[in-house]
N, CA, C and O atoms as CSV, one atom per row, in Angstrom:
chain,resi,resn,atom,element,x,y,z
A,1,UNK,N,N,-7.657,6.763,-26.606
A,1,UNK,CA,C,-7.581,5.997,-25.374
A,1,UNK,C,C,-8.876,6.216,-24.594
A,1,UNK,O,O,-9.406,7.325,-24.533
A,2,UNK,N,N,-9.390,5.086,-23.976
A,2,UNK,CA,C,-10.887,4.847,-23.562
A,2,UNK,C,C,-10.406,5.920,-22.080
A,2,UNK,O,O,-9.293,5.678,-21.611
A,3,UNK,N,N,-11.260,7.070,-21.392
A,3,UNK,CA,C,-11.516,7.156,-20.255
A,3,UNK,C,C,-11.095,6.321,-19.337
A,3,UNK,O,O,-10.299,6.689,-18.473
A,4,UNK,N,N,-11.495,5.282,-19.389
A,4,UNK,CA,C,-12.057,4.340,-18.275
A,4,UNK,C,C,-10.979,3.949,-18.078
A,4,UNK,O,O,-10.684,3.765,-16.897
A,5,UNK,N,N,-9.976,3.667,-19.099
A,5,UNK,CA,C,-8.604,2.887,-18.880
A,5,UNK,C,C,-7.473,3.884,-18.351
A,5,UNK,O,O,-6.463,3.383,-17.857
A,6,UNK,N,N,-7.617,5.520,-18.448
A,6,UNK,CA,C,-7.007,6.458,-17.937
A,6,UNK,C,C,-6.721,6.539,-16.351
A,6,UNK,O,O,-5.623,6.468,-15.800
A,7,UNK,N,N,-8.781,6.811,-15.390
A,7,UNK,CA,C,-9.005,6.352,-15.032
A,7,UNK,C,C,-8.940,5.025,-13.860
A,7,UNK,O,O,-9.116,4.925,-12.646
A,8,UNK,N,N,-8.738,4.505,-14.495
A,8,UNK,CA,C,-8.331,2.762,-13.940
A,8,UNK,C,C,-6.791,3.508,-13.767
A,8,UNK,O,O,-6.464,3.966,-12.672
A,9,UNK,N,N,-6.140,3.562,-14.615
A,9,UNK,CA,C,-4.861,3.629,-14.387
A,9,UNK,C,C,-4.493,4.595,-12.990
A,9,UNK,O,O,-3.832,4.308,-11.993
A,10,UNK,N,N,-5.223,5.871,-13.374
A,10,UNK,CA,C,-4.795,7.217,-12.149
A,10,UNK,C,C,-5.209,6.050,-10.819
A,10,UNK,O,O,-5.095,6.459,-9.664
A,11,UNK,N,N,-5.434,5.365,-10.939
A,11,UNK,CA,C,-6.184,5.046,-9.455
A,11,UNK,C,C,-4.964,4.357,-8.791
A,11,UNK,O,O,-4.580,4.703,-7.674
A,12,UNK,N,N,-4.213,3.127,-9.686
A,12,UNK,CA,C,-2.903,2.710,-9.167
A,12,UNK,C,C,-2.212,3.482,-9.082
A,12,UNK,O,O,-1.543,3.367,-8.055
A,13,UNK,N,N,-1.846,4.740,-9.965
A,13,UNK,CA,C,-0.660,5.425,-9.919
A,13,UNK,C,C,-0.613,6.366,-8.809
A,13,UNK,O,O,0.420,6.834,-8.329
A,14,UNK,N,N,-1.924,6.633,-8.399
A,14,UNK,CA,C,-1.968,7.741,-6.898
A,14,UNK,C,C,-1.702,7.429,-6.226
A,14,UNK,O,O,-1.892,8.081,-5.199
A,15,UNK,N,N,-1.025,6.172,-6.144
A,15,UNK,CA,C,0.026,6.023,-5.068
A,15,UNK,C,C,1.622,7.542,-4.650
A,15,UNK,O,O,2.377,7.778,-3.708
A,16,UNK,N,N,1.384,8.061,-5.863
A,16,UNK,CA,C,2.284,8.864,-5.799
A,16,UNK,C,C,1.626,10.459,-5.153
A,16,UNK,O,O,2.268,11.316,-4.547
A,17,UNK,N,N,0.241,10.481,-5.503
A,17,UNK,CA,C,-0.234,11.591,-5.462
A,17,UNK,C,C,-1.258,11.906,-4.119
A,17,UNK,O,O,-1.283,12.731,-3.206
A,18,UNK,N,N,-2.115,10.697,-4.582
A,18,UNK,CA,C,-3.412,10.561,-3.119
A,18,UNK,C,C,-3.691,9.218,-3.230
A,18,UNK,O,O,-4.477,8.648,-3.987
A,19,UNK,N,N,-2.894,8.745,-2.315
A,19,UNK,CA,C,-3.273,6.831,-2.163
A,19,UNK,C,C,-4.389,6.359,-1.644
A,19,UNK,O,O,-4.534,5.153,-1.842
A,20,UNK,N,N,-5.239,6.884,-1.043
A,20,UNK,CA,C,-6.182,5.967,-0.119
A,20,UNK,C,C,-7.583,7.338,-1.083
A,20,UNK,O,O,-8.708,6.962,-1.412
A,21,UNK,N,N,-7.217,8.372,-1.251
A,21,UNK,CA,C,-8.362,9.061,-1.473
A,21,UNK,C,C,-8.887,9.257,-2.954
A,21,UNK,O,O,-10.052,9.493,-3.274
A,22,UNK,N,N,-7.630,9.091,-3.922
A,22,UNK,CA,C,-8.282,9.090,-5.102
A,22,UNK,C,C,-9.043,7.834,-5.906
A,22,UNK,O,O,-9.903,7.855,-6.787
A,23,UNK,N,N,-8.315,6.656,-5.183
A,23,UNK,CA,C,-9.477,5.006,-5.939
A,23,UNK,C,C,-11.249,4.936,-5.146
A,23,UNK,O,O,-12.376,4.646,-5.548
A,24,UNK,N,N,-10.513,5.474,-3.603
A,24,UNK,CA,C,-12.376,5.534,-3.203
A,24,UNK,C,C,-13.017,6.113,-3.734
A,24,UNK,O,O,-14.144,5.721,-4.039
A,25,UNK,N,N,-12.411,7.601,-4.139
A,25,UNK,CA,C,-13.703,8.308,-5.050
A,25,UNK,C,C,-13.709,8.212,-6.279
A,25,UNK,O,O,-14.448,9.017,-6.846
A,26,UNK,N,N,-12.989,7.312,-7.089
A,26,UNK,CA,C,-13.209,6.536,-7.927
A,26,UNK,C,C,-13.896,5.432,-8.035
A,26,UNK,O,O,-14.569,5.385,-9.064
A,27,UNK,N,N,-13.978,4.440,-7.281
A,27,UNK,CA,C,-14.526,3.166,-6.524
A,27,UNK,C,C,-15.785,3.738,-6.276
A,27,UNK,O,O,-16.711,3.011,-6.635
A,28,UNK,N,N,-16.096,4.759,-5.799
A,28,UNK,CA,C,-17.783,6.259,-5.642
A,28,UNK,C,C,-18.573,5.991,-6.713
A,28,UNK,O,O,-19.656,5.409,-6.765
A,29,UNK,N,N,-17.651,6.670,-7.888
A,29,UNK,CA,C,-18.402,6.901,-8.891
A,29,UNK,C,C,-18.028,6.430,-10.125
A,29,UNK,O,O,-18.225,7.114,-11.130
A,30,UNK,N,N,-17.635,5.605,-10.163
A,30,UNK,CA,C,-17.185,5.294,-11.370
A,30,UNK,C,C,-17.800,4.032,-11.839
A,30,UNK,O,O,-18.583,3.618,-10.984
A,31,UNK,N,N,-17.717,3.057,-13.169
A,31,UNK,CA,C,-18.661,2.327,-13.634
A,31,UNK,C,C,-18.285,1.209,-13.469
A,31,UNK,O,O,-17.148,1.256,-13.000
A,32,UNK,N,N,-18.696,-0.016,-13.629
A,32,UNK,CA,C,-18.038,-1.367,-13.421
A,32,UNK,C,C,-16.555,-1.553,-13.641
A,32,UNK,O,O,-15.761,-1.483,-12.703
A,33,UNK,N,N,-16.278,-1.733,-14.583
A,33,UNK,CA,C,-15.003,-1.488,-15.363
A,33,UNK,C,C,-13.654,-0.654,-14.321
A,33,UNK,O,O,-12.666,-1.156,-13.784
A,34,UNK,N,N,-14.064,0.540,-14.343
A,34,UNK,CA,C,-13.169,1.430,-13.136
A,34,UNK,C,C,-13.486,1.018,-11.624
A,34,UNK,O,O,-12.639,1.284,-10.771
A,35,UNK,N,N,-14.588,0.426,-11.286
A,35,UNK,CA,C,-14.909,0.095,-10.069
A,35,UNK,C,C,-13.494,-0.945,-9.031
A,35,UNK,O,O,-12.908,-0.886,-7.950
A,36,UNK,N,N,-13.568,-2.053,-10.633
A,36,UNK,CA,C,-12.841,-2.917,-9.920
A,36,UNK,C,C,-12.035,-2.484,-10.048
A,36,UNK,O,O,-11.595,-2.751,-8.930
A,37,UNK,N,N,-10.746,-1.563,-10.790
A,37,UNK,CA,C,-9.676,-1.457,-10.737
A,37,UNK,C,C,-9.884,-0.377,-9.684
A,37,UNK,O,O,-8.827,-0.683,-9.133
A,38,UNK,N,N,-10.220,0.366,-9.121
A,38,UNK,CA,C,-10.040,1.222,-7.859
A,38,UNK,C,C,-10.113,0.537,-6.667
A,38,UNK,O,O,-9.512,0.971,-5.685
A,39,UNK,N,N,-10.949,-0.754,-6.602
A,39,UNK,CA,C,-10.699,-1.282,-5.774
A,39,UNK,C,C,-9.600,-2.166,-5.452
A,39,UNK,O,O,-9.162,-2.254,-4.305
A,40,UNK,N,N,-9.197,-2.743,-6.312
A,40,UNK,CA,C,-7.943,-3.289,-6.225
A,40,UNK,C,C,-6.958,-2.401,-5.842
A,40,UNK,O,O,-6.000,-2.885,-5.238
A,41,UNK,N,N,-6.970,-1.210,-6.053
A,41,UNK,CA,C,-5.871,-0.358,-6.034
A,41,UNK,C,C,-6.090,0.280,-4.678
A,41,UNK,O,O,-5.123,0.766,-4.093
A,42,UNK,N,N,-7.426,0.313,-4.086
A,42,UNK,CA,C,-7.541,0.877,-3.076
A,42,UNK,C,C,-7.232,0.102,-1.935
A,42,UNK,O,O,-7.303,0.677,-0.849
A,43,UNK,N,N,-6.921,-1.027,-1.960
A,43,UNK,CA,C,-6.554,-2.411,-1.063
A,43,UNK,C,C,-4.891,-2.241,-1.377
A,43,UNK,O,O,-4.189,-2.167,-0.369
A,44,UNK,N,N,-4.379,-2.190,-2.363
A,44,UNK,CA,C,-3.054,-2.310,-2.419
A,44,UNK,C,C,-2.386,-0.937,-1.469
A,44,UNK,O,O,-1.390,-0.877,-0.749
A,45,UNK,N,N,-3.514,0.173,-1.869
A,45,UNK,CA,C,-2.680,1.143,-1.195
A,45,UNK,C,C,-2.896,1.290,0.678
A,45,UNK,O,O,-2.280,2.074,1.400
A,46,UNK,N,N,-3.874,0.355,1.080
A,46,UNK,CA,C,-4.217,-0.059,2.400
A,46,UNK,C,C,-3.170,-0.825,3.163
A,46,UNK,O,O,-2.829,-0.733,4.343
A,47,UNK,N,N,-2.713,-1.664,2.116
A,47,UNK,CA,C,-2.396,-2.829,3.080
A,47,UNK,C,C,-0.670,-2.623,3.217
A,47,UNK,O,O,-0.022,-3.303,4.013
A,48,UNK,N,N,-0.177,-1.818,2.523
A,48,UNK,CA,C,1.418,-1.266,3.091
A,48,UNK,C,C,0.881,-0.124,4.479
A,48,UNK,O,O,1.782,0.126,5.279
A,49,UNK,N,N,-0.076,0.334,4.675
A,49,UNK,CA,C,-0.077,0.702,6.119
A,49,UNK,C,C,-0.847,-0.047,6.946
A,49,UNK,O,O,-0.744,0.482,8.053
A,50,UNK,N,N,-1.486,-0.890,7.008
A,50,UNK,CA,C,-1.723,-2.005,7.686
A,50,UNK,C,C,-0.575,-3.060,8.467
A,50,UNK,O,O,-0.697,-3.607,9.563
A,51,UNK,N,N,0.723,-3.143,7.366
A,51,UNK,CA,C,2.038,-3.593,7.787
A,51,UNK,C,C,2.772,-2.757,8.492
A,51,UNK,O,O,3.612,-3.136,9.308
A,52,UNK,N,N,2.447,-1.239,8.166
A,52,UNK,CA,C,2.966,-0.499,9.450
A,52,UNK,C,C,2.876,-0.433,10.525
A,52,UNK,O,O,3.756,-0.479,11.384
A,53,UNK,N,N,1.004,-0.231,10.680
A,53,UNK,CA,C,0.472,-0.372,11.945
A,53,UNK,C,C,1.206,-1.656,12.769
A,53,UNK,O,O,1.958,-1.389,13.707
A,54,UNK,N,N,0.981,-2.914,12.419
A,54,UNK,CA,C,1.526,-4.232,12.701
A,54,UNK,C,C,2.713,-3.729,13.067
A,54,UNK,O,O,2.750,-3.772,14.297
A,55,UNK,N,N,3.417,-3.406,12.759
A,55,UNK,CA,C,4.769,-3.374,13.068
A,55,UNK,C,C,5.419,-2.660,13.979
A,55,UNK,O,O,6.538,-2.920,14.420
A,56,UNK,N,N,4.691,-1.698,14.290
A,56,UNK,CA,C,4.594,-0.633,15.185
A,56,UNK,C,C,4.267,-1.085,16.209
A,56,UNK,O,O,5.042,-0.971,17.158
A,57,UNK,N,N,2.831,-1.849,16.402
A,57,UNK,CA,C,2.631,-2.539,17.554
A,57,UNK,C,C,2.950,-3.555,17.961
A,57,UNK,O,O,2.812,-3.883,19.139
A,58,UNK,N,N,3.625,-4.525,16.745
A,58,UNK,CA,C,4.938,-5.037,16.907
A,58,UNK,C,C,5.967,-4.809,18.131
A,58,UNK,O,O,6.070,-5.507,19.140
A,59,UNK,N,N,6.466,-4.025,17.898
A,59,UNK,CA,C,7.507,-2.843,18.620
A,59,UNK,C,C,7.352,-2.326,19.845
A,59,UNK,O,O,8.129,-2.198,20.791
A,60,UNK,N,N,5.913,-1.973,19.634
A,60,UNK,CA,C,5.698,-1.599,21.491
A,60,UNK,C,C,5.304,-2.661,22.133
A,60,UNK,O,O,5.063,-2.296,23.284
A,61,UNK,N,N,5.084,-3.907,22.004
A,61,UNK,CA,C,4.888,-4.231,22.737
A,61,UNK,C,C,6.121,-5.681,22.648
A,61,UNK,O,O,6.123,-6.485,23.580
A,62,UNK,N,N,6.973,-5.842,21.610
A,62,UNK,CA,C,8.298,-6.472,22.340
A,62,UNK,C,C,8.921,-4.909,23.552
A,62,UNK,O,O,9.098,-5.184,24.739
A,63,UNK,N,N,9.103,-3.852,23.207
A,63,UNK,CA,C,9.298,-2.774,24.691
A,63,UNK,C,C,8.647,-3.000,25.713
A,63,UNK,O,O,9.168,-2.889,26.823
A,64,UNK,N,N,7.525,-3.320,25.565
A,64,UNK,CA,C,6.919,-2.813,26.770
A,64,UNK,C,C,6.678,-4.291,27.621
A,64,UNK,O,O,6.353,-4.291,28.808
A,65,UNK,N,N,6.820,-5.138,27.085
A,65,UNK,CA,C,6.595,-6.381,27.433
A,65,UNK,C,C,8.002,-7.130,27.726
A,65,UNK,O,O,8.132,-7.876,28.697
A,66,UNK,N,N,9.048,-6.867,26.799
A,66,UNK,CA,C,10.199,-8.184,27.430
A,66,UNK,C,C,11.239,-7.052,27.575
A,66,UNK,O,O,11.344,-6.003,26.939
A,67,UNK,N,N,12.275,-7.751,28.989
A,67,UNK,CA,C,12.666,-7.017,29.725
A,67,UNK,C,C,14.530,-7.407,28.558
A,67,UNK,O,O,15.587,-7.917,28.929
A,68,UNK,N,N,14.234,-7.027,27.603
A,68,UNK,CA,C,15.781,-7.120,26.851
A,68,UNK,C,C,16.732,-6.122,26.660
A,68,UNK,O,O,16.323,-4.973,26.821
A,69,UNK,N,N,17.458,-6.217,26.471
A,69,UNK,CA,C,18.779,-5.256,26.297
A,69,UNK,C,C,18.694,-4.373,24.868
A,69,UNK,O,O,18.480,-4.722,23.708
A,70,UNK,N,N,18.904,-3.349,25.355
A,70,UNK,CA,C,19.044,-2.643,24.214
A,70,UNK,C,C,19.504,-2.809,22.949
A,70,UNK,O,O,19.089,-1.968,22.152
A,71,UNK,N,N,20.363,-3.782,22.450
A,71,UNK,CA,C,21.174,-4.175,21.152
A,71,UNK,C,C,19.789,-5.093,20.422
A,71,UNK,O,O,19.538,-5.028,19.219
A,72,UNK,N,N,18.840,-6.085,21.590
A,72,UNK,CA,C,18.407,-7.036,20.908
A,72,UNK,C,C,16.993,-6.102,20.112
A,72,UNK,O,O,16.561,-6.280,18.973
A,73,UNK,N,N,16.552,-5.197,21.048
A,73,UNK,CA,C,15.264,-4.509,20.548
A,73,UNK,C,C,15.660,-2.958,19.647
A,73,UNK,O,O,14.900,-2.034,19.356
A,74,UNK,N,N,17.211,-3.129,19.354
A,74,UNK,CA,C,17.518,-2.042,18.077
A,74,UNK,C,C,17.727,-3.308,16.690
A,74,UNK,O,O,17.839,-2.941,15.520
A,75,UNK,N,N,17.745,-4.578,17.045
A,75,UNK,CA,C,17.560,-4.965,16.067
A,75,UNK,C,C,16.638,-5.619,15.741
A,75,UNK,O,O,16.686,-6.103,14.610
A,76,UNK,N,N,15.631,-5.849,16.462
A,76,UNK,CA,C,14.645,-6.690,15.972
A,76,UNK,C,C,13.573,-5.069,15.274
A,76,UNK,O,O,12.876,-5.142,14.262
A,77,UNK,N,N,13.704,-3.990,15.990
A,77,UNK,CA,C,13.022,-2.776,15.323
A,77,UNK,C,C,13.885,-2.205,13.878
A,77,UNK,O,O,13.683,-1.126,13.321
A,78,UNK,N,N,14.938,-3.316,13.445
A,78,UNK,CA,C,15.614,-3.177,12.178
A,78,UNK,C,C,15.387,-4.123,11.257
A,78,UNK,O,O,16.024,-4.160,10.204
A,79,UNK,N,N,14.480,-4.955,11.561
A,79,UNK,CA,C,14.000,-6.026,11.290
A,79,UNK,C,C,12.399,-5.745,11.031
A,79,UNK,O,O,11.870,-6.021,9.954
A,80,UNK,N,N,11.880,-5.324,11.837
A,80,UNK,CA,C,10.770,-4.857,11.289
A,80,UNK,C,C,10.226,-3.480,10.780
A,80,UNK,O,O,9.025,-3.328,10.557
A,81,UNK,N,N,10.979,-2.662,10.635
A,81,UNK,CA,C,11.383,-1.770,9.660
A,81,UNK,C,C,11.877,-1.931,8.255
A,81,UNK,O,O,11.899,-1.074,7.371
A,82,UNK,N,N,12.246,-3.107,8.206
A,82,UNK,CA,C,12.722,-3.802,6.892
A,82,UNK,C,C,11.809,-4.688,6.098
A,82,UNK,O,O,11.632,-4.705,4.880
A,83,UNK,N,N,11.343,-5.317,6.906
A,83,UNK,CA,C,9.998,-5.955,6.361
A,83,UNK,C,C,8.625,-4.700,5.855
A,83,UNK,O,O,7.904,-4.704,4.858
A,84,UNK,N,N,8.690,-3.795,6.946
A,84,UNK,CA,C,7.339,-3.109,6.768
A,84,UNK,C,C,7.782,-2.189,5.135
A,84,UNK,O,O,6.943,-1.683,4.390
A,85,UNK,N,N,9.116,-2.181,4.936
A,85,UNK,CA,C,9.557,-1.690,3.684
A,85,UNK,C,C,9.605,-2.511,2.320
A,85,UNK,O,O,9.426,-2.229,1.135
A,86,UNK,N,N,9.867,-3.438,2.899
A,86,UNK,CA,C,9.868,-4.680,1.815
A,86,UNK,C,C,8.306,-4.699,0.983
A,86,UNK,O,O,8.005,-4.693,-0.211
A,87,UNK,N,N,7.500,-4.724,2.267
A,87,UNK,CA,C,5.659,-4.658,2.022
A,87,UNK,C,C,5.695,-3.692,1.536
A,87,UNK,O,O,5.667,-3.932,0.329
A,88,UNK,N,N,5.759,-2.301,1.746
A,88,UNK,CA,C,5.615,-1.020,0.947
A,88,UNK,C,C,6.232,-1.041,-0.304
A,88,UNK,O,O,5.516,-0.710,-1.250
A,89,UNK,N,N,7.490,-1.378,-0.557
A,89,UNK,CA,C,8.129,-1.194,-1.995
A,89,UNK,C,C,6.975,-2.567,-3.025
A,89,UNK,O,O,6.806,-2.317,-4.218
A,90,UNK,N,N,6.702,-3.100,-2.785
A,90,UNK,CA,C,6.177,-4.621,-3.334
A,90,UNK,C,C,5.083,-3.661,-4.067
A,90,UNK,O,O,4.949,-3.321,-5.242
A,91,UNK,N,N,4.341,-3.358,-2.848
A,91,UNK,CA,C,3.318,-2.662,-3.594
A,91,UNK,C,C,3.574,-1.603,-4.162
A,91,UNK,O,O,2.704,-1.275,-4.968
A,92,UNK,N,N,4.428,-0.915,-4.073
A,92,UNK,CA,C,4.454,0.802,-4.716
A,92,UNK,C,C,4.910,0.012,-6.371
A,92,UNK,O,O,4.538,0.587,-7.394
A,93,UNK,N,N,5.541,-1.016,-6.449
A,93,UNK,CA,C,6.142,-1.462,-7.948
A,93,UNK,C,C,4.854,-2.213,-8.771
A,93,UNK,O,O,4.467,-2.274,-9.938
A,94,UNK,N,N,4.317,-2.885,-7.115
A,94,UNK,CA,C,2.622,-3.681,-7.808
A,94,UNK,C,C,1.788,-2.247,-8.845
A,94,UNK,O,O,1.387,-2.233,-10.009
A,95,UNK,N,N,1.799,-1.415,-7.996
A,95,UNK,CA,C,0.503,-0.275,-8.773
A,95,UNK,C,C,1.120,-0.094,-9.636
A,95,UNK,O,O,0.568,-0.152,-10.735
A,96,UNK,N,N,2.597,0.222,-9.560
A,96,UNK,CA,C,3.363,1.096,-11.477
A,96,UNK,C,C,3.133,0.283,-11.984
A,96,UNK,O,O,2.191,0.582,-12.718
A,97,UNK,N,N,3.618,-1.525,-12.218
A,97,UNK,CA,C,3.005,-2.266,-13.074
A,97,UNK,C,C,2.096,-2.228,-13.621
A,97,UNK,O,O,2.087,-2.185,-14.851
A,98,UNK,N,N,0.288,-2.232,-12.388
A,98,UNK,CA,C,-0.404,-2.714,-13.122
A,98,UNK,C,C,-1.173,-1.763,-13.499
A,98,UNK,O,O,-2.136,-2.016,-14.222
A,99,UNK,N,N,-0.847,-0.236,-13.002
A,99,UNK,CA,C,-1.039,0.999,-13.995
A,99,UNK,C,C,-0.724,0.643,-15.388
A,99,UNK,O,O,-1.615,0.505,-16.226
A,100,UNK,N,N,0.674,0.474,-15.682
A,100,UNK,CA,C,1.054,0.488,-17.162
A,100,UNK,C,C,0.183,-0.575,-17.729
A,100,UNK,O,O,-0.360,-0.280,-18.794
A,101,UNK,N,N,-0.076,-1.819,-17.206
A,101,UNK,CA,C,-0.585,-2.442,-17.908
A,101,UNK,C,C,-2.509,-2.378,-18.098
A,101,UNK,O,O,-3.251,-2.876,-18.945
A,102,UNK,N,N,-2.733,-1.676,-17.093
A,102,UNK,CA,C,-4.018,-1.134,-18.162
A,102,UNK,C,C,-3.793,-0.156,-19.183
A,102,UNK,O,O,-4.297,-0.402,-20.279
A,103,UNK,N,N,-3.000,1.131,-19.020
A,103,UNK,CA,C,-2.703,1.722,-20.239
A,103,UNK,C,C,-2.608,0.860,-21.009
A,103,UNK,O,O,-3.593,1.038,-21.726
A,104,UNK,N,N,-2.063,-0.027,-21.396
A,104,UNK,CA,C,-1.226,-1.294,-22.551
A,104,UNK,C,C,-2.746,-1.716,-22.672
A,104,UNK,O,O,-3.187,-1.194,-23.696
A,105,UNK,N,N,-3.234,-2.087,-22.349
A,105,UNK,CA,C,-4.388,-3.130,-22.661
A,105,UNK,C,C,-5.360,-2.890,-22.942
A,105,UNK,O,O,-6.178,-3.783,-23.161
């Protein structure tokens, strides 16, 4: 098995291990080939906390801004807690995929 495709792979799968730190320093130093797959992987593992952030500020500012009742802003923060999970699981299944499928390929 080529390096490179090992590699490529650890970079999706550190989602489990070091998400944001092991594809950059892969994406660092590594050669064309591993480049792009760290980068891809380093965007996938970005953008489920990017939907957090969003969502969060989401949140404070339906609080801090509309004057609603407590039932409506425990569910709309159940609502976007659900989505910001939906985004996270998408991707945590995106990297195992397309881990395995560089191994495979």
């Amino acid at each position: 098995m080529n390096g490179n495709k090992i590699l490529s792979a650890l970079s999706y799968f550190s989602v489990l291990f070091a998400p944001i730190l092991f594809p950059l320093i892969v994406w660092i130093v590594g050669d064309y080939e591993t480049r792009t797959h760290a980068k891809r992987a380093l965007w996938t593992h970005i953008l489920p906390s990017i939907a957090i952030f969003i969502g969060l500020a989401v949140l404070g500012v339906m609080d801090a801004g509309f004057n609603q009742p407590a039932e409506t802003l425990a569910l709309s923060a159940v609502i976007v807690v659900c989505i910001c999970a939906l985004v996270s699981l998408y991707y945590f299944i995106w990297n195992m995929v397309k881990g395995i499928t560089v191994l495979k390929g």
